[in-house]
Structures are given as C-alpha cells and as structure tokens.
C-alpha positions as CSV (number, residue, x, y, z in Angstrom):
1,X,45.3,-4.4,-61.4
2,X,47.7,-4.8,-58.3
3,X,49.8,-2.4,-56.8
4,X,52.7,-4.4,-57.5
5,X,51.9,-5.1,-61.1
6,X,51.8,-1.1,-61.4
7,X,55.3,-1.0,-60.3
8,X,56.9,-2.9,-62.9
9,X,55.8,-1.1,-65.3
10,X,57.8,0.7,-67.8
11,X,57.4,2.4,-70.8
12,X,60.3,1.8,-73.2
13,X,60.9,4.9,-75.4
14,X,63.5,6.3,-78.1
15,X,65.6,8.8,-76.1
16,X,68.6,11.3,-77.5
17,X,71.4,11.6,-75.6
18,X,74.7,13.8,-75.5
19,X,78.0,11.7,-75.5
20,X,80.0,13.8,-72.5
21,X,83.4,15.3,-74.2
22,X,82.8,14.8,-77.8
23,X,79.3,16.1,-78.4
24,X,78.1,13.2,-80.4
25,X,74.3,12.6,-80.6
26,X,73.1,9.3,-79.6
27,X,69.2,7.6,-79.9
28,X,68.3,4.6,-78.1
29,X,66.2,3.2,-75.6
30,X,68.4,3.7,-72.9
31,X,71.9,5.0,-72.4
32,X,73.5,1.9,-72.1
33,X,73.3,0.5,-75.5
34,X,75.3,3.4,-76.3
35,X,77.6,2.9,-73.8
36,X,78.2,-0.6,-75.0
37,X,79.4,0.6,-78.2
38,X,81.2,3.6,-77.7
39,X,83.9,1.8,-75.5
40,X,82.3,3.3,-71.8
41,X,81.4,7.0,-72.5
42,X,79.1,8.6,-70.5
43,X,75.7,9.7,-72.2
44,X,74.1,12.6,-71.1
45,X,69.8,12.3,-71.6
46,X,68.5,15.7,-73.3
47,X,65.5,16.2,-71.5
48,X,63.6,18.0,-74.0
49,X,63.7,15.7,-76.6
50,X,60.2,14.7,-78.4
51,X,59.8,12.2,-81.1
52,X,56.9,13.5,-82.8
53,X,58.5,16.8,-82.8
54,X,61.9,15.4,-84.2
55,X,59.4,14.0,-86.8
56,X,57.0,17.2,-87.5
57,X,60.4,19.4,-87.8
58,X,62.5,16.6,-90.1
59,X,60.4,13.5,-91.6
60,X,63.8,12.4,-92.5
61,X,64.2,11.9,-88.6
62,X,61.8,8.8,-89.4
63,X,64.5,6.8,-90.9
64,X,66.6,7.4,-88.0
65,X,63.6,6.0,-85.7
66,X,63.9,3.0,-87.5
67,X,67.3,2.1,-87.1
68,X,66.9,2.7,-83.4
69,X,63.9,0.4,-82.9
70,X,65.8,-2.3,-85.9
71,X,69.6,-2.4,-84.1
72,X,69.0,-0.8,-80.2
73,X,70.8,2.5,-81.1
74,X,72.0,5.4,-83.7
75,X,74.5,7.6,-83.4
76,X,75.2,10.7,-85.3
77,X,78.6,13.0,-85.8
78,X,78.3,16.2,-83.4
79,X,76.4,19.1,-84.6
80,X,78.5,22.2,-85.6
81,X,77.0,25.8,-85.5
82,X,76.5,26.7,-89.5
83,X,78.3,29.8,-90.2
84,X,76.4,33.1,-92.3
C-alpha cells in the first residue's frame, strides 16, 4: 500500500453525541447529520462512548444501532436523574 492511499483512509463508526443546551442524545456517524436535522445545534462527541458496551449493558441498544446505520442518525429525549 502507498503512503497516500493510507491517508484517505477512514473508518466510519456509530458515535453518541451531546446536543449543547438541551441535553439531548444523538447517534450517528458524524455530528453533522444531526446537525442537519436539529435546525444547526451544536453536538458535542462523548468520548467514552463504546458500542459493544452500549450493547453488553442494554441489547435493546441494538435496535437503536439499526436505525443509525438504516436512516444516518437517532436521537433520543435527554436523560433525567431517576429519583429514590
């Protein structure tokens, strides 16, 4: 392989993301397509986000992962602490 073949290339992956003011949770491939939809907001990337552990701790999570890869994007109500 050339150097410059190793330069374009990119791994595509199913990222979460923080929309900036409300707290909704966002999965795509890249902030944009969220951006697109949500009128402009900003999308904060959480970092620590794993797939296969969103899966191992929810299998439900799965059916989320589908949408993303089927429409581009997902996005979910903000989380609220659960009271005791």
């Amino acid at each position: 392989m050339s150097r410059g073949y190793l330069r374009h290339w990119v791994v595509h992956r199913v990222q979460k993301f923080v929309e900036v003011g409300s707290g909704r949770i966002g999965y795509a491939m890249a902030a944009t397509a969220l951006s697109d939809v949500s009128n402009g907001a900003k999308w904060n990337p959480d970092p620590s986000f794993n797939v296969a552990d969103a899966i191992l701790a929810d299998p439900e999570f799965a059916s989320v992962l589908k949408v993303v890869l089927r429409d581009g994007h997902v996005m979910v109500p903000a989380l609220k602490a659960k009271g005791k």
